[in-house]
Structures are given as C-alpha cells and as structure tokens.
C-alpha positions as CSV (number, residue, x, y, z in Angstrom):
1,X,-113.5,53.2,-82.8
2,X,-116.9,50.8,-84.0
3,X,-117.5,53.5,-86.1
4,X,-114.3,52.9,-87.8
5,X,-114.8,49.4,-88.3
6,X,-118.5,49.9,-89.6
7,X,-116.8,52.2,-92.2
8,X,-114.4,49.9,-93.4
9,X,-116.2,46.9,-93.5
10,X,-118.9,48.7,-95.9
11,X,-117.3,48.8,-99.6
12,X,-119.8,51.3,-100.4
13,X,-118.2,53.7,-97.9
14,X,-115.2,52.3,-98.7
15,X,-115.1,53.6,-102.4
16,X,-117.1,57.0,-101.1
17,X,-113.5,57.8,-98.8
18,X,-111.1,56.7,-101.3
19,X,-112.5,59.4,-103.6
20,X,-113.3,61.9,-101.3
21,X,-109.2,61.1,-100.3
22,X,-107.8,61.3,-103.4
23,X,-110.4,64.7,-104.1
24,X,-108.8,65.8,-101.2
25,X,-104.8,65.2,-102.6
26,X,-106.3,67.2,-105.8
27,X,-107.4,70.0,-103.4
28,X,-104.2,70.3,-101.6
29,X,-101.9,70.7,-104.8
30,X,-103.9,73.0,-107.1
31,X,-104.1,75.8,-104.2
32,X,-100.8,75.4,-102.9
33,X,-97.5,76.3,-104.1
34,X,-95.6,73.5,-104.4
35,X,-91.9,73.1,-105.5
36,X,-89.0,70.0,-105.9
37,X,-85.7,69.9,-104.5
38,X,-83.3,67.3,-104.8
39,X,-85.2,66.0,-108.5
40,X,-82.5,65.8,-110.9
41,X,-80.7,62.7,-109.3
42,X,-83.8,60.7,-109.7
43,X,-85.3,62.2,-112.6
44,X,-81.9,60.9,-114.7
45,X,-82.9,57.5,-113.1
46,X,-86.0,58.0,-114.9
47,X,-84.5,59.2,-118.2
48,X,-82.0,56.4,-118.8
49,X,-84.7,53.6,-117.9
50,X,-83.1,52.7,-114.7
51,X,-85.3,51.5,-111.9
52,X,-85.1,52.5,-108.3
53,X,-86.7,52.2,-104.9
54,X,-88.0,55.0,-103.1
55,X,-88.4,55.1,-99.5
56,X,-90.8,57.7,-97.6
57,X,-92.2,57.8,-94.3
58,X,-95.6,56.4,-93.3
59,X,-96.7,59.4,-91.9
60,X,-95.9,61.2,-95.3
61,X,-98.1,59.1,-97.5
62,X,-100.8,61.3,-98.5
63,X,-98.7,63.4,-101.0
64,X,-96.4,60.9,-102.7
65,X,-98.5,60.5,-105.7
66,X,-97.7,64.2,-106.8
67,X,-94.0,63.4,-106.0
68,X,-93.9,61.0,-108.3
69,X,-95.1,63.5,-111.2
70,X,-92.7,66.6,-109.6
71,X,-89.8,64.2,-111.7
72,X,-91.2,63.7,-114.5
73,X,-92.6,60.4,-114.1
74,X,-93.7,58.0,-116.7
75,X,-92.8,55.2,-116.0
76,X,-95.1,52.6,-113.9
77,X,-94.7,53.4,-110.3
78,X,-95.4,51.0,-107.7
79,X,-96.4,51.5,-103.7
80,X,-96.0,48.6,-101.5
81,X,-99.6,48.8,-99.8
82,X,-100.7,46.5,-96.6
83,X,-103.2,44.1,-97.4
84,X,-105.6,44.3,-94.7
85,X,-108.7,47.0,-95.4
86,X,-107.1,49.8,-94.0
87,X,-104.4,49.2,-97.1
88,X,-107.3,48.7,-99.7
89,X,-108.2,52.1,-99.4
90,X,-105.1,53.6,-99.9
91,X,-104.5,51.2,-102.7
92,X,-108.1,52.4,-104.4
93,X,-106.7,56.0,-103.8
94,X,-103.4,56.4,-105.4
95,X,-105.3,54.1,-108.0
96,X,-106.7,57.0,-108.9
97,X,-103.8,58.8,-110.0
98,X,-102.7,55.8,-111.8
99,X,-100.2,54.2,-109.6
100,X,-100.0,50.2,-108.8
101,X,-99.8,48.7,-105.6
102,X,-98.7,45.5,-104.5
103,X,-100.5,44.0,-101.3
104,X,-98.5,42.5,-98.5
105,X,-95.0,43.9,-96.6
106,X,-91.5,42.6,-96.8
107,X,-92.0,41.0,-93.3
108,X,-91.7,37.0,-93.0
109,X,-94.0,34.4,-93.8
110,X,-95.7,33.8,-96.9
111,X,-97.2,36.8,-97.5
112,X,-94.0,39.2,-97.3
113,X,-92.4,36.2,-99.6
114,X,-94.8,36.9,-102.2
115,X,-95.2,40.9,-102.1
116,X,-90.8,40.5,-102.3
117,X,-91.1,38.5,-105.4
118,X,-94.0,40.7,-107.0
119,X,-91.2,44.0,-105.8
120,X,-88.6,42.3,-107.4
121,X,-90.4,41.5,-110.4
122,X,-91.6,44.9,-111.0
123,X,-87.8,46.3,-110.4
124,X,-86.3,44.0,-112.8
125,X,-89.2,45.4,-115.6
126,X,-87.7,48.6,-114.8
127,X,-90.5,50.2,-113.0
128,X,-89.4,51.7,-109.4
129,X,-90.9,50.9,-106.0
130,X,-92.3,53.4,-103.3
131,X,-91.6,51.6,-99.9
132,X,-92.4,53.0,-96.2
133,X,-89.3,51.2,-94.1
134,X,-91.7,51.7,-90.6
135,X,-95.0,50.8,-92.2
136,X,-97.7,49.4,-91.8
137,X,-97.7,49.4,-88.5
138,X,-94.5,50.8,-87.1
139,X,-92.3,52.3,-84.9
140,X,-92.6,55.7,-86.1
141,X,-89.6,56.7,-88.5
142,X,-87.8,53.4,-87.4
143,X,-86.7,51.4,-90.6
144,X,-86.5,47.7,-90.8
145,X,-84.6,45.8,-93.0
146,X,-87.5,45.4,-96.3
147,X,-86.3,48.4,-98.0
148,X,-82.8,47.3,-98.0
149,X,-83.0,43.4,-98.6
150,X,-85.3,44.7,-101.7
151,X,-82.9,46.8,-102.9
152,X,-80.2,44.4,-102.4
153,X,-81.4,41.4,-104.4
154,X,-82.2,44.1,-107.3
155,X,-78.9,45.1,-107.1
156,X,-81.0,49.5,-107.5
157,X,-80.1,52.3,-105.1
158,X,-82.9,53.8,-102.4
159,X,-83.8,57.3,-102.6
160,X,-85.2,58.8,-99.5
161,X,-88.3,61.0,-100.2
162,X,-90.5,63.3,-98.4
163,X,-92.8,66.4,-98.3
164,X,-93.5,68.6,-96.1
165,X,-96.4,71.8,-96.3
166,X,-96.3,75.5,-94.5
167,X,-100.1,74.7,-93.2
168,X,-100.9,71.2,-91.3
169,X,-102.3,68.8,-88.8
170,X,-100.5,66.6,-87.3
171,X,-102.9,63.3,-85.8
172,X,-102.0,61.6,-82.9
173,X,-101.4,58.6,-84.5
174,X,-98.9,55.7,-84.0
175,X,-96.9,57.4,-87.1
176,X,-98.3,61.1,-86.3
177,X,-99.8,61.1,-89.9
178,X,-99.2,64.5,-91.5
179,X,-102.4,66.0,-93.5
180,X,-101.4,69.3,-95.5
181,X,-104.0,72.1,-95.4
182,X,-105.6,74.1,-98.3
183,X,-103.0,77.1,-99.5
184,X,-100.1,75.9,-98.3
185,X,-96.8,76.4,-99.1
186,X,-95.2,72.7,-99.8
187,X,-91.8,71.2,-100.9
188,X,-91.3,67.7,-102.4
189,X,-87.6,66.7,-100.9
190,X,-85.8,64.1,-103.1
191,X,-82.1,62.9,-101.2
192,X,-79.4,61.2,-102.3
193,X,-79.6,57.8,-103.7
194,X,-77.9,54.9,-100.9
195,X,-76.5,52.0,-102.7
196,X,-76.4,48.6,-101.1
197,X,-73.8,45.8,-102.3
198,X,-74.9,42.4,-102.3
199,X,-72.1,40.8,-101.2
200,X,-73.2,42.9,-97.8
201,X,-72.3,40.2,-94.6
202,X,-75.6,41.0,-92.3
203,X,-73.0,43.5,-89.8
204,X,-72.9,45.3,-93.7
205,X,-77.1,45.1,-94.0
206,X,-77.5,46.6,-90.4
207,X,-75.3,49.4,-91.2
208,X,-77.3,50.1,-94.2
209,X,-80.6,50.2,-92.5
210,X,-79.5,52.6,-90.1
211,X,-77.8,54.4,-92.7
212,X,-81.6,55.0,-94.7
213,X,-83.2,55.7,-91.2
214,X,-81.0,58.7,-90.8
215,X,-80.9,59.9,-93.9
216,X,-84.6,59.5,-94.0
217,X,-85.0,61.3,-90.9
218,X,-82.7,64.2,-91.2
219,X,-84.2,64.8,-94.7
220,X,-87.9,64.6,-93.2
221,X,-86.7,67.1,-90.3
222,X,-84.5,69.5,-92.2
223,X,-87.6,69.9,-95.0
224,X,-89.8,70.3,-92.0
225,X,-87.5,72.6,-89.7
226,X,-87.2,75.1,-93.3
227,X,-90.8,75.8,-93.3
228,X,-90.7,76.5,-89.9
229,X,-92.8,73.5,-88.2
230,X,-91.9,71.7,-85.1
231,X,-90.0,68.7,-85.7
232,X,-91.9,65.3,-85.3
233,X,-89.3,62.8,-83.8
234,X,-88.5,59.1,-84.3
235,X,-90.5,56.4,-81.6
236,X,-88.3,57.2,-78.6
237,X,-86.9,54.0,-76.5
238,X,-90.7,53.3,-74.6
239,X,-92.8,53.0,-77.6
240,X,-90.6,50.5,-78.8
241,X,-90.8,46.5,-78.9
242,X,-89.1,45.0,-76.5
243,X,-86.6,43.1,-78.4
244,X,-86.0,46.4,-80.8
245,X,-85.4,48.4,-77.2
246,X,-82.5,45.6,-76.4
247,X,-81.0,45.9,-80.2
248,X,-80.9,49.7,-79.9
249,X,-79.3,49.3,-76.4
250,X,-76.7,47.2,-77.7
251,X,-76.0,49.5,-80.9
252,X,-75.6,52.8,-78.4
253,X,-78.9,54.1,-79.8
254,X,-80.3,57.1,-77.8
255,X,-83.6,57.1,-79.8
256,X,-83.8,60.9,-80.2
C-alpha cells in the first residue's frame, strides 16, 4: 500500500482525489434515479428549527451529502470527520457540497474532548450532526457509545440514515465500503428518530447503544435486501477486539 501513502502525503494529489470524489458523487446522482423514504420525520425537524443527530454507517459515506438535500436541507450540516489524512480528504469532499466537518471522534483523550465540545456547540446553534457510530476505524456496523453520549448532553433525538443503490461494488474493506455505480436505481432511507434521556444510569446508555446498532442495521439491511443485494453483515465475534468479544459474550450477543 506505499502507493497509498505516496498519494496522501502529496496535497497536490490530495486536492486532485477529493474533486475527482466529489465529481464522482455528482456522477452517481444525475444518472440515477434516486428517491427518499422515511423524510418527513426529519424534514419537520428541519422546519421547526430543531437540531438533530444523524447516524449512518461508515461504509455508507459516499452518498450522505445528497441525503442531506433529499429533506430539504438548509440549515448548516455537520459530519464528524477523523483527523488524520485519510479524514482530510473526505472533509475537502463534502466541502464541496457545502457541508462542515469537525476533526476528531467522540473517543477519549483530548482530542474526542474537543471534537464533543465543537458537536455540542454546533447542536446547541441548532445545526444537526452527521455521526458514523463504528467509524473511523471500526468494527463494522458495531456502534459505540459517541453517538449517544452526544445526543444525550444535547438533550436531540438520533435518526438512523442510509442509502442503498440497485448497481454496486462492494470493497473488501474493514467496513466493506459501498461505492454506487452509474444508472442505478437508489433509495435514501431516513428511520425513526431514538431519543435518549439524560437522566439515563450507564445499564440505560448501553441499552441505547444497542438500541441505534439495530435499528441502524435492520434499516441498512432491509433498504438493501428491497433492491435485491446481498446483505453485508455486522463484524461477526473474530473480527472483534478482544475486550468487545468478552462484552458481547456477557450481553448474549451472537454477532450475526
């Protein structure tokens, strides 16, 4: 993979594959037919000012900033973007359909710290945040706690989000990233808002997290399994750290 690295340590070819990425995004959704279920709950979010947080797969990235507009959006919209140079070129790509980011993940240390307090900042401002509970770096469609502590402390609901497209590759990637083909037939899948209490005890929190991994799931499967495409699962038990492994053991997870 040096070639890989030679690519991303050049900003020149850096800025050369963000816009031949975000050309691409154009590409996909003027020749396919694309169509929204599930907008209206969100889209009355949008109306009456309120923010929200939205929370997609990784592997379903490529497509959100056109999800965003199937609603009507206006309103500043936010994606939670690593900050390592892998996440500056998707930053420098949805740039160009004029959506923020904010650099970091809601893990510990200082740096999750900081991209919580710039989250919560934009939240209170009203804008909404786009979140991937398993990125940047995994399991697959295993969600850890970020998205809901976020929404917590905001005291906003999480809407699940995803997309799915009749004609695709699938890469063999940690998160089996999905790249829609030209002339596809495509649905952006809004589900139902999940609302988390703050007074949640941290029994209350873990219930919630599984609670958005499901939903998230069944919604990615069932948009999936509609157009007729082989369901991608969840990381199954082995491609799973250790200590997450023990935790699923002990919660009666199967991982399937």
């Amino acid at each position: 993979m040096q070639w890989h690295k030679r690519i991303i340590k050049s900003d020149t070819m850096r800025s050369t594959l963000c816009w031949l990425a975000a050309t691409y995004v154009r590409l996909i959704r003027v020749t396919g037919r694309w169509r929204t279920e599930g907008g209206d709950h969100p889209a009355h979010y949008l109306t009456e000012g309120k923010p929200f947080v939205v929370a997609f797969w990784h592997q379903r990235l490529l497509m959100m900033p056109y999800t965003w507009r199937s609603v009507g959006g206006d309103r500043p919209f936010n994606m939670l973007i690593s900050s390592h140079r892998d996440g500056e070129i998707i930053s420098r790509t949805v740039a160009q359909f004029e959506i923020k980011t904010i650099a970091g993940s809601t893990g510990q240390g200082k740096g999750g710290a900081a991209a919580l307090r710039q989250i919560l900042k934009a939240l209170k401002a009203g804008e909404v945040v786009g979140m991937t509970p398993d990125g940047p770096r995994g399991p697959r469609m295993r969600a850890s706690d970020g998205v809901i502590q976020a929404a917590r402390m905001a005291g906003v609901p999480i809407f699940p989000l995803t997309y799915s497209s009749s004609r695709r590759k699938v890469f063999r990637s940690w998160d089996r990233f999905v790249l829609p083909l030209p002339f596809s037939s495509g649905v952006f899948h809004w589900g139902d808002p999940i609302f988390v209490d703050r007074k949640l005890d941290e029994a209350g929190l873990e219930a919630k997290r599984l609670e958005l991994e499901n939903a998230l799931t069944r919604l990615t499967q069932e948009t999936d399994s509609a157009l007729g495409l082989e369901i991608i699962p969840p990381a199954g038990p082995d491609e799973l750290p250790k200590q997450k492994r023990s935790a699923m053991a002990a919660a009666g997870e199967t991982g399937k």
